[in-house]
N, C-alpha and C positions, 0 to 999 in steps of 0.2 A: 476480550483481548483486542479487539478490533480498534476500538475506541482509544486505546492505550498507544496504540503506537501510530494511529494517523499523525501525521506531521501537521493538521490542522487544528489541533487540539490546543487549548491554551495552559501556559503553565500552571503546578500548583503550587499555590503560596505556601509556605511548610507552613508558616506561623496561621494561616487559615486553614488546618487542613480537615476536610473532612474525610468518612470511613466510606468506603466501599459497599457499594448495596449489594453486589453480587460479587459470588465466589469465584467465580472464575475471574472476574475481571483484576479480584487481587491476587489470585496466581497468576496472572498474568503480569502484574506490575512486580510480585516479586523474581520471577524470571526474568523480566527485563532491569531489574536493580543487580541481579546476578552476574546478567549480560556484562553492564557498563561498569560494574564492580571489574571483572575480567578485563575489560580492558584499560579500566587505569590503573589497575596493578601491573600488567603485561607490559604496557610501553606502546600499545597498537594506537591506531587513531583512535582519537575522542569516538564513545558513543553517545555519549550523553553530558549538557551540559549540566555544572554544577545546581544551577537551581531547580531545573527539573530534576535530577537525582535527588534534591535534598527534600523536594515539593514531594512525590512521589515518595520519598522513604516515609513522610512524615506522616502519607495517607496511610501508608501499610502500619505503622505505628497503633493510627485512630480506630482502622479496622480491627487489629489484634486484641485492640482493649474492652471495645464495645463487642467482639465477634470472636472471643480465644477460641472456640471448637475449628474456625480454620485454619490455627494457626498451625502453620507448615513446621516437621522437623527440621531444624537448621535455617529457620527462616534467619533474615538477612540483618533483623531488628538485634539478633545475638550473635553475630559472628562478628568477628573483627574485617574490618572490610567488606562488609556485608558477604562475606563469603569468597570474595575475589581474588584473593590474594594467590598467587601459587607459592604450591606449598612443595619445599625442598627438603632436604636428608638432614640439615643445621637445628637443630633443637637451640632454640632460647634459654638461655641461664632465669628470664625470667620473659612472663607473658610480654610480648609488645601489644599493649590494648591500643583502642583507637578513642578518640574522643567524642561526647556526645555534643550536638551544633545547638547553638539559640541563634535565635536573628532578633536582632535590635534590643533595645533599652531594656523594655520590660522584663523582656526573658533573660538577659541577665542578671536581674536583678533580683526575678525570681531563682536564678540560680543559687546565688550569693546567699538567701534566706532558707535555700533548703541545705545547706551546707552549715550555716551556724546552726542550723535544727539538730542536723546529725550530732554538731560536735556541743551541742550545748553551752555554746559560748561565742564571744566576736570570733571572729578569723584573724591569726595574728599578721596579715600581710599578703598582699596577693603580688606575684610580678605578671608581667602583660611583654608580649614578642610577636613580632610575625608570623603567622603561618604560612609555613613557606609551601609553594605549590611543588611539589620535589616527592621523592620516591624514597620513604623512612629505610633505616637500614642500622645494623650494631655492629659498630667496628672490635673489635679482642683486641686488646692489647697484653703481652706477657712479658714483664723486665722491661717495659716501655717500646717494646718491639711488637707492629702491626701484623699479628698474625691470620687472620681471620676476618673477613668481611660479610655478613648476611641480611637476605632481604627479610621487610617482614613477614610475606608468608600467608598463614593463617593465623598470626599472632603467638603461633608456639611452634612453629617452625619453619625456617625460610632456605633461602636459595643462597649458595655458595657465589657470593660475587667479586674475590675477594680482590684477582685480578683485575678487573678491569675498574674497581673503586681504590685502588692504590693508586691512578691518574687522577682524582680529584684535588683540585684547589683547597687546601683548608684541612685535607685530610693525612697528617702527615705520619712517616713510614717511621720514626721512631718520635717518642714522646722527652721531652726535655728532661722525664724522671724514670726513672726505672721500676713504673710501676707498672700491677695489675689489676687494670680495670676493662669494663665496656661501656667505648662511648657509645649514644644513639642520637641520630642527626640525619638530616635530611640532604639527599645527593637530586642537585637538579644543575638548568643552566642560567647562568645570567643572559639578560637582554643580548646582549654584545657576540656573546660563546654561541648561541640559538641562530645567528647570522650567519656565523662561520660556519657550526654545524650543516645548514642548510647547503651551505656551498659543497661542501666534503660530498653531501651527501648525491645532491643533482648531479654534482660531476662524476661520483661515481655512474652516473644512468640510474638512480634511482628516486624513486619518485619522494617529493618533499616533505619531510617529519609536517603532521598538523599541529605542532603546539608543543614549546618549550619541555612540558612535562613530559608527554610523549617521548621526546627526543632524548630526555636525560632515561626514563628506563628504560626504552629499545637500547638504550647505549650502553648504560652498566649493564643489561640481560644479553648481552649478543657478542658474547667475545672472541667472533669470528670475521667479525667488520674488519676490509680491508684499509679502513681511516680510522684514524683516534680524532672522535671531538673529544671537545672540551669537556668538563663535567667540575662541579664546585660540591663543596660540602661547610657546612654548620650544626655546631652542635646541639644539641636541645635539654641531655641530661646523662649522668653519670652512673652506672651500679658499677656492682663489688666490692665498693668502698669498703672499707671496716667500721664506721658511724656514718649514720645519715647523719648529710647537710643542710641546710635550706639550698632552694633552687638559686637562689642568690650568689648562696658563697660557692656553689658548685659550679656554676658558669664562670665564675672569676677562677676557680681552679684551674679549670680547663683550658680558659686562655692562658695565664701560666704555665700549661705543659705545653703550648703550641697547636693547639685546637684553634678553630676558627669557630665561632658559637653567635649564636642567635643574639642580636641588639636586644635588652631586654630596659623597661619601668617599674620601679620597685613601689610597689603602692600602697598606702593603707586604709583605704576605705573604696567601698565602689565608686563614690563618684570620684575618686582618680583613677578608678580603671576604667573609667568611661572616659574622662578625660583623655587616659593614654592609648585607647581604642580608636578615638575621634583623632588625635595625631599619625595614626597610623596608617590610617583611612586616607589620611591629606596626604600624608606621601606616599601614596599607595604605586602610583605612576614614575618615583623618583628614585625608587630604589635600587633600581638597575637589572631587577629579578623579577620573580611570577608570587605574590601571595595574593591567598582567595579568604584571608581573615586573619582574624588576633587569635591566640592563645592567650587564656588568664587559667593565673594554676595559683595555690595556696603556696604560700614562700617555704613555713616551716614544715620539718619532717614531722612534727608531732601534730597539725593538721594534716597530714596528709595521713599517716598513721591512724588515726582516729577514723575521718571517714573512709579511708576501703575504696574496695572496686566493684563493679560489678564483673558479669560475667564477660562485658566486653568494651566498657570503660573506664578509668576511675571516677570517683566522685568528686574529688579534689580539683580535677580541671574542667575547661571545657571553652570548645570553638566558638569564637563571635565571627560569625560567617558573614560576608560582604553580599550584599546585590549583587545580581546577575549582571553579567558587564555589558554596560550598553554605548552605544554607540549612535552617532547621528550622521545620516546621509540624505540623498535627494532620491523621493517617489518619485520616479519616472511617468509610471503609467498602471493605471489597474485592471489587469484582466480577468477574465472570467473563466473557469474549468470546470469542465462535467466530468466526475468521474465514472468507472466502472458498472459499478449500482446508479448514474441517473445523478449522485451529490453535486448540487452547483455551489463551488467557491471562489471567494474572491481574493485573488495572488498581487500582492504589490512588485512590480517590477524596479528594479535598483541601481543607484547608481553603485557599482563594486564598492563595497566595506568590509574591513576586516572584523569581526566580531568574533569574542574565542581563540583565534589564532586561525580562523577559517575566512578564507573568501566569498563573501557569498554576495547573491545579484536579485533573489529573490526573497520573499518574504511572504507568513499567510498573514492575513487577515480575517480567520475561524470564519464567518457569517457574519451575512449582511446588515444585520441589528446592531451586530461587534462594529462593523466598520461604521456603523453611523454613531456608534457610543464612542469610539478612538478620533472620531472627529477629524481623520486625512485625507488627505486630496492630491491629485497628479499636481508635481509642481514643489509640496509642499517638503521642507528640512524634519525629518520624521526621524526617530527615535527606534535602535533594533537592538532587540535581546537577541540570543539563543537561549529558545523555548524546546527546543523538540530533539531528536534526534539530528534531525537534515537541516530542515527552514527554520529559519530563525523568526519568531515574529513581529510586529510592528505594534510599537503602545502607544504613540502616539504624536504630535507635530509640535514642532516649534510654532504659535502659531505668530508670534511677531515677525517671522520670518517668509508670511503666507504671502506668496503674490496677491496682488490687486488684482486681476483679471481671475482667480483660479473657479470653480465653480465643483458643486458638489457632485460626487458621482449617482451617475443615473444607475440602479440595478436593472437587469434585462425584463423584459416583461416577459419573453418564452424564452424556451431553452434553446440556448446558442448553437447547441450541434443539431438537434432536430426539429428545433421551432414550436417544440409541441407545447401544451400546459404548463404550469410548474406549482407545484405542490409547497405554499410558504403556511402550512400549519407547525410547523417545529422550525427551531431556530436556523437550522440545518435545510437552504430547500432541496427539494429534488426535482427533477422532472419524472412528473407522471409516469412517463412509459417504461422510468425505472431502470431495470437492464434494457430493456428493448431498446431504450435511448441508444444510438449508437452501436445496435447489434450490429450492422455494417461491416463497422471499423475490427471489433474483436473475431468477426464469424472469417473477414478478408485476413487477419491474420492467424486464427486456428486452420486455413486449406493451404494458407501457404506452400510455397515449393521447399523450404526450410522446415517448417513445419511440419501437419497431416500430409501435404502434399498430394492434394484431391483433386485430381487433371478435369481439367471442365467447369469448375464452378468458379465463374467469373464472378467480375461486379453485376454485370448485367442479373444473371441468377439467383445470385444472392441479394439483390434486391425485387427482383421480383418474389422470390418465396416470403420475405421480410414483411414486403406490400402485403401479402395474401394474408398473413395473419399463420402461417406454417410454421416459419422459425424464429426462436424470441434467441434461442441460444445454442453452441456449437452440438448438444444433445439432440436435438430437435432432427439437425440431419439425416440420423441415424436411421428417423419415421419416415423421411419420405421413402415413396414407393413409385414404381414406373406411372402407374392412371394418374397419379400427381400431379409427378413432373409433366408429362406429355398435355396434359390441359392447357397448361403454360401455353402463353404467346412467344410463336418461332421456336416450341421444342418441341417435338414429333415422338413418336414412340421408340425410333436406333435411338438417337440422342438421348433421350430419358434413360432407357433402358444401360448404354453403357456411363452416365451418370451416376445412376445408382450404384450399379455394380464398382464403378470406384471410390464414393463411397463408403461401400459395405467393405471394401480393398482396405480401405487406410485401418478399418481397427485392429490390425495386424501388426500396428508399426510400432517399435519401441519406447517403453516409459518416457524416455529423455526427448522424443520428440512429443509425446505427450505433453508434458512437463513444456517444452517449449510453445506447443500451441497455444498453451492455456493464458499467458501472456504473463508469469507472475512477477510482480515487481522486482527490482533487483537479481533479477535469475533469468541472463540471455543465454543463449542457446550451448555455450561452454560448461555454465554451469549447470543446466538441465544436465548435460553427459556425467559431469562427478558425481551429481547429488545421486541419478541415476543408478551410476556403476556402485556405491557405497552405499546404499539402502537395496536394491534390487528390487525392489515391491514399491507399489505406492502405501500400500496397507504401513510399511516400514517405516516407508517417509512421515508420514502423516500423524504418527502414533510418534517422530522423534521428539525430543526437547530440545530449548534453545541450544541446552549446552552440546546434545548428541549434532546437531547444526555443525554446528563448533568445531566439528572433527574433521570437515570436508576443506579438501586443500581450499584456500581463500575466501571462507566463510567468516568472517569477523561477528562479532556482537551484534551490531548494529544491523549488518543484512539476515544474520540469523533470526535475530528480533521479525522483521519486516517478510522474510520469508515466511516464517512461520503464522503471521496475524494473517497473508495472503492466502496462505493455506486452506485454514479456516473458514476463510470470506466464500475459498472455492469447493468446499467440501460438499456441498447443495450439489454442483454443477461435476464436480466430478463422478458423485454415485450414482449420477443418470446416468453419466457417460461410460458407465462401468456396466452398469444393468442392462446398455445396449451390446454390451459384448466386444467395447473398446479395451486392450490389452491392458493392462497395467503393471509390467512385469519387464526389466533389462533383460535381453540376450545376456547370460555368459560366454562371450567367446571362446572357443577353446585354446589352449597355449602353444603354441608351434611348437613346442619342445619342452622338457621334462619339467623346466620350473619356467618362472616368470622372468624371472634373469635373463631366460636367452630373448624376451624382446629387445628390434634391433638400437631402439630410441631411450637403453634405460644402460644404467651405470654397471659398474661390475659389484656397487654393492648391492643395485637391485633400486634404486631412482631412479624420478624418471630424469633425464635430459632435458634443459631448458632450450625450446627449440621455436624459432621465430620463421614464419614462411610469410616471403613480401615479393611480390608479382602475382604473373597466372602460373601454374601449374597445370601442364595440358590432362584434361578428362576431367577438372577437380575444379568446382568452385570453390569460395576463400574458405568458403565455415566449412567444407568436407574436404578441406588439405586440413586445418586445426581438429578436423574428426579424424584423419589419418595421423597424427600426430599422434596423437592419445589412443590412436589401434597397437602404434609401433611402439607403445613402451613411454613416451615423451609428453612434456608440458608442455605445454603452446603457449605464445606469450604475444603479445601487437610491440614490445618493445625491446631494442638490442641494449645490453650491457654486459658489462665484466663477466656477469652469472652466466651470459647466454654459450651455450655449448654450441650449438650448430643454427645457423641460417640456413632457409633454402631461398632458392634466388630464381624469380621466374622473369619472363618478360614483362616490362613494366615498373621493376623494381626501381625503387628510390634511394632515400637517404639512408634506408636501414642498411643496402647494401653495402654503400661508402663504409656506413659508420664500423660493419662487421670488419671492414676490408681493414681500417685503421685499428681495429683493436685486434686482430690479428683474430679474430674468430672464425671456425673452420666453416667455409659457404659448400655448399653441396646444390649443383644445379637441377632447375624443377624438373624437368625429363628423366635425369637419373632419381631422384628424391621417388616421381611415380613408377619407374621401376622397379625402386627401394620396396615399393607395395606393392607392387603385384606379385613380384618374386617373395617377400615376408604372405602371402594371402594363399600364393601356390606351395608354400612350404619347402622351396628351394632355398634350404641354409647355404650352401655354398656359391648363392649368386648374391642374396644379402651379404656374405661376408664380403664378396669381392668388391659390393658398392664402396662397401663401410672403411673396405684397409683403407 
């Protein structure tokens, strides 16, 4: 798993793909095909871009063929949407399947050849259209009247959308004829609508859709948005007919009733679907929308009738998927990162580029063998995919565009953080000392005051025990003992001895500041407390799936993903730390009152409260006012909007408070806010309510 979701990884070619040597690593790839399946059905931000999804789908493919004893029930290779799709109460009149992908010439061609096999004869016609990057959905039509809108779902049944896809462009509320059919077509936004969207959205206070498709099904899915963007629809194909048509004459039907339907090439041999591929490709940039390839499908219904479906495509069509969309900016500069375990890699730093529909500044560059094979250099106009989940990375430099003066980069000869050896037997170096590299940095933030919070063990301490060869990692502390510490230079035996003892104090302290010690990627100190309070055990956490992840308020795909591979990497370090008698287990607090309802910071259905605290709060520093939030019932937030119920307002306060003051959201000041808790801690309901009228 580890391997799978480092963001230093390079992408997989679908069309090179190889299988999986080990079993876990392809449960791991199908978990995270699941993940980022979830989120392009849901509408949430990108987890994963198109060509890693497609690289990765194609490796679990190679492995299921060569390796079927692991292949997982419900694996991803047979589900429509590889499983992602959410699935609603709207049963399908008929399966909505998804299509299976080729990338380039060949494999379309070998398409085309397994299809005349099936059918034992030419193919009477292919047509060729966009794939539009958009969120599939089947309109109902009854007497020519839109009564019904559904997403796809899991292919056999989807989500009630009906209202908020009755605002599409293209999708019109009765049909020129007073028939009954289902169209199916895809709802996304154009270039133009994705601007304005963006504005609706920032100015509501909330943070920026990442990407067109994003944007269109967070929008059809969320019919509680206090803005209407924009949203378009195009048709792609017609049932309930009473005789199948060719796909030809049904797109021209459909524009006749007022549909808006897919630009389509009626072709009769492959090379004009290659040719009509290669035109699509060219205006790919001009369309005005998002597509990430062609569709080519058999024209008439008596091929399509011939060759069938499978269980989660048909045979009759199938996606000519585009390259991963690349982009060209200016290398800044190349730096060097040691990470966690001692891995030293090399980061291209960026001039900002949009790639994907994401911002991004940096870039990997896997290993330093990689960066002498990609051939770039600081300076140089260089070329960026999104490769990974996060970083996108760099294939390689314009190089007519290479300064005169640039010169090739130098790899470090020791390790950058501790100077020591560096280990370049595998592609991947490390520094020798491994974890030790840098115990320092992680052992100064496991005593933290935020954290364990272990009074006395400075820097000073903590590298002297580090120097002595004592402690390689935060387990280790647990062994020192008074004779130890007091040998130390400048530490005596009171010293030592109340060291220890706090210490041996901190294994006391709750999972979430555990969880916060440990440093795990993507999981500060807020979400140590949910993951916390919603597993209650580490034994829980650690045994979750991406998807049980999933369940914690603001766990998306992507950190689910990334929490989880952390997990893993920490499972070594945490069963030492448990075998010293370190807690692993959240307090239940108990409930001031008969249900959970009566906390002061939660709604009357029993939510919590969206609640922003900006100043000091006297007795509270910043992370234990947002820990009292979440005592009192409430969601803590760093940003005010529309959603936000209550501010607190200390000294110091800024802009949030203006911005509260003008949206007319209720501020409650931080002296009463810490009354709010003492009086909710001492169980006096009638001094909390008096805060609260």
């Amino acid at each position: 798993m580890r391997d799978l979701v480092d963001p230093v990884d390079p992408v997989v070619d679908a069309a090179e793909a190889a299988p999986f040597e080990d079993a876990g690593e392809y449960r791991a790839a199908v978990e995270r095909i699941r993940g980022a399946a979830e989120a392009y059905y849901s509408g949430s931000d990108l987890a994963m871009d198109d060509a890693t999804y497609d690289g990765l789908m194609a490796r679990v493919l190679a492995t299921e063929a060569t390796r079927p004893e692991w292949k997982e029930a419900g694996s991803p290779t047979e589900a429509v949407g590889a499983g992602g799709g959410v699935v609603g109460d709207i049963v399908h009149s008929e399966p909505m399947l998804s299509l299976d992908n080729v990338f380039g010439e060949d494999e379309l061609r070998k398409w085309a050849e397994r299809l005349e096999k099936i059918l034992g004869r030419p193919v009477s016609g292919y047509t060729v259209e966009p794939k539009i990057d958009g969120l599939a959905i089947a309109a109902r039509y009854t007497d020519g009247v839109l009564t019904l809108v559904a997403t796809r779902g899991d292919g056999f049944a989807g989500e009630d959308v009906t209202a908020q896809a009755r605002r599409a462009a293209g999708l019109p509320a009765r049909l020129r004829q007073p028939v009954t059919v289902e169209v199916r077509g895809e709802v996304f936004m154009t270039d133009d609508d994705f601007v304005a969207a963006q504005a609706m959205r920032t100015g509501n206070g909330e943070p920026p859709f990442a990407h067109p498709r994003s944007a269109a099904a967070g929008t059809l899915r969320a019919p509680k948005r206090p803005y209407d963007a924009p949203l378009s629809f195009l048709a792609y194909s017609v049932h309930g007919i009473p005789e199948p048509m060719a796909q030809s004459a049904a797109m021209a039907w459909l524009a006749e009733l007022g549909t808006a339907t897919t630009a389509y090439s009626l072709c009769a041999t492959v090379e004009e679907v290659k040719a009509a591929v290669e035109a699509i490709t060219a205006a790919r940039g001009t369309l005005g929308y998002g597509v990430d390839g062609a569709v080519v499908k058999a024209d008439q219904p008596a091929d399509r009738a011939g060759a069938g479906s499978s269980s989660r495509a048909p045979r009759w069509g199938v996606a000519y998927k585009f390259p991963a969309d690349t982009r060209t900016t200016k290398l800044l500069r190349i730096e060097v990162q040691v990470g966690r375990t001692g891995v030293i890699t090399p980061v291209a730093v960026l001039e900002p580029v949009q790639v994907g529909g994401v911002i991004v500044t940096s870039a990997t560059l896997h290993n330093f063998e990689d960066l002498v094979r990609r051939n770039v250099r600081a300076g140089d106009t260089v070329f960026v995919r999104r490769a990974g989940d996060v970083i996108p990375e760099v294939t390689g430099a314009q190089l007519d565009l290479r300064p005169e003066d640039s010169e090739p980069f130098e790899p470090p000869a020791a390790c950058p953080r501790c100077g020591g050896e560096i280990d370049r037997s595998q592609k991947r170096w490390r520094c020798t000392q491994g974890r030790a590299c840098g115990a320092n940095i992680s052992l100064e933030y496991y005593v933290a005051r935020t954290s364990m919070d272990i009074e006395g063990l400075g820097d000073r301490i903590l590298q002297a025990v580090v120097t002595a060869g004592l402690v390689t990692d935060p387990a280790d502390l647990y062994d020192l003992d008074v004779p130890t510490l007091a040998a130390l230079e400048r530490l005596g035996d009171v010293s030592a001895t109340k060291l220890v003892n706090n210490i041996q104090g901190s294994k006391s302290r709750p999972l979430s500041r555990v969880l916060t010690a440990l440093g795990v990627r993507m999981m500060g100190r807020s979400m140590s407390r949910r993951l916390a309070a919603h597993f209650g055990t580490m034994d829980a956490l650690l045994a979750a799936s991406v998807d049980e992840l999933q369940r914690v308020d603001g766990v998306g795909p992507e950190r689910a993903v990334t929490i989880a591979a952390e997990l893993v990497e920490l499972t070594p370090l945490i069963t030492k730390l448990a075998a010293r008698g370190v807690n692993m287990t959240e307090p239940r607090g108990a409930a001031p009152a008969a249900s959970a309802s009566a906390l002061p910071l939660q709604r009357a259905d029993g939510s919590p409260m969206t609640v922003v605290v900006t100043g000091a709060v006297p007795g509270l520093t910043r992370d234990e006012g947002n820990e009292a939030v979440e005592r009192l019932g409430g969601k803590p937030s760093g940003s005010v909007s529309k959603k936000t119920d209550l501010v607190v307002v200390g000294d110091g306060a800024g802009s949030k408070a203006t911005k509260a003051e003008q949206l007319g959201i209720r501020i409650l000041p931080a002296d009463r806010f810490a009354t709010l808790l003492q009086a909710h801690d001492a169980g006096d309901q009638d001094a909390v309510a008096d805060i609260l009228a």
